[in-house]
N, C-alpha and C positions, 0 to 999 in steps of 0.2 A: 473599505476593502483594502489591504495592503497587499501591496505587488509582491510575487512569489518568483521572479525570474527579474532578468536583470534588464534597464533601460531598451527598448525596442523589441524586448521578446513575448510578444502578446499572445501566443500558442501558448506560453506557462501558464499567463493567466487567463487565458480561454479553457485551458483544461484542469485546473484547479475551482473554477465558476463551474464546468462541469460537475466534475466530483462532490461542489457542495451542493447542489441542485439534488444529487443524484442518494444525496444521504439524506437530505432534506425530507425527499419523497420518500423514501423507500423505508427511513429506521424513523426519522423525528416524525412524522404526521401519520403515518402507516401501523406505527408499534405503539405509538405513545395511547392514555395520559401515562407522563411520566413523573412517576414522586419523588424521586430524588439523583443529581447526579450521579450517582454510581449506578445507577441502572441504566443509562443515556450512553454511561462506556461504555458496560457492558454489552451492550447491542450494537456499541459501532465497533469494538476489537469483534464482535462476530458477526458481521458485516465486511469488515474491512477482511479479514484472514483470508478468501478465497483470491484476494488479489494477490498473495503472495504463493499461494499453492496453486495458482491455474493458468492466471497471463503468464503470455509470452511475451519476453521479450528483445527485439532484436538486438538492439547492442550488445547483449552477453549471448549473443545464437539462438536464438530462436528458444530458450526452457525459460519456466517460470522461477523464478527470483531463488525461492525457499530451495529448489536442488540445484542451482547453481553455488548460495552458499553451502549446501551440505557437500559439494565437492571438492568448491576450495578448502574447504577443512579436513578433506578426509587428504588435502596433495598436501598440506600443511604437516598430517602426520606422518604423511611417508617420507616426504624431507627431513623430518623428526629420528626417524627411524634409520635413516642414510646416513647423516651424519655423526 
């Protein structure tokens, strides 16, 4: 297992041990047999997507990831549009 956080931060990799337990279960042993990698993605990009469309998360206020990029982008083009 390679460390995913930096010397002394064992919450990164306590919650990355999570995450792979939790794909483990849920897409590898749950969905499979699997015949070929490309199908293995594909069930973890649809798997993984609702992480980006439903957690919250506090450092960026409390929205999920995917409408906080979609408003940095949209203040991206009004500065666009200003200058």
């Amino acid at each position: 297992m390679r460390a995913v956080g930096s010397v002394g931060k064992s919450h990164d990799d306590a919650h990355a041990e999570t995450i792979d337990g939790l794909h483990k279960a849920e897409v590898i042993l749950r969905q499979g047999p699997w015949r070929d990698l490309a199908m293995v993605e594909y069930a973890t990009v649809v798997w993984i997507d609702p992480f980006d469309d439903l957690r919250l998360l506090e450092p960026i206020g409390y929205v999920p990831p995917a409408e906080y990029e979609a408003a940095y982008y949209r203040g991206q083009e009004t500065q666009a549009m200003v200058a």
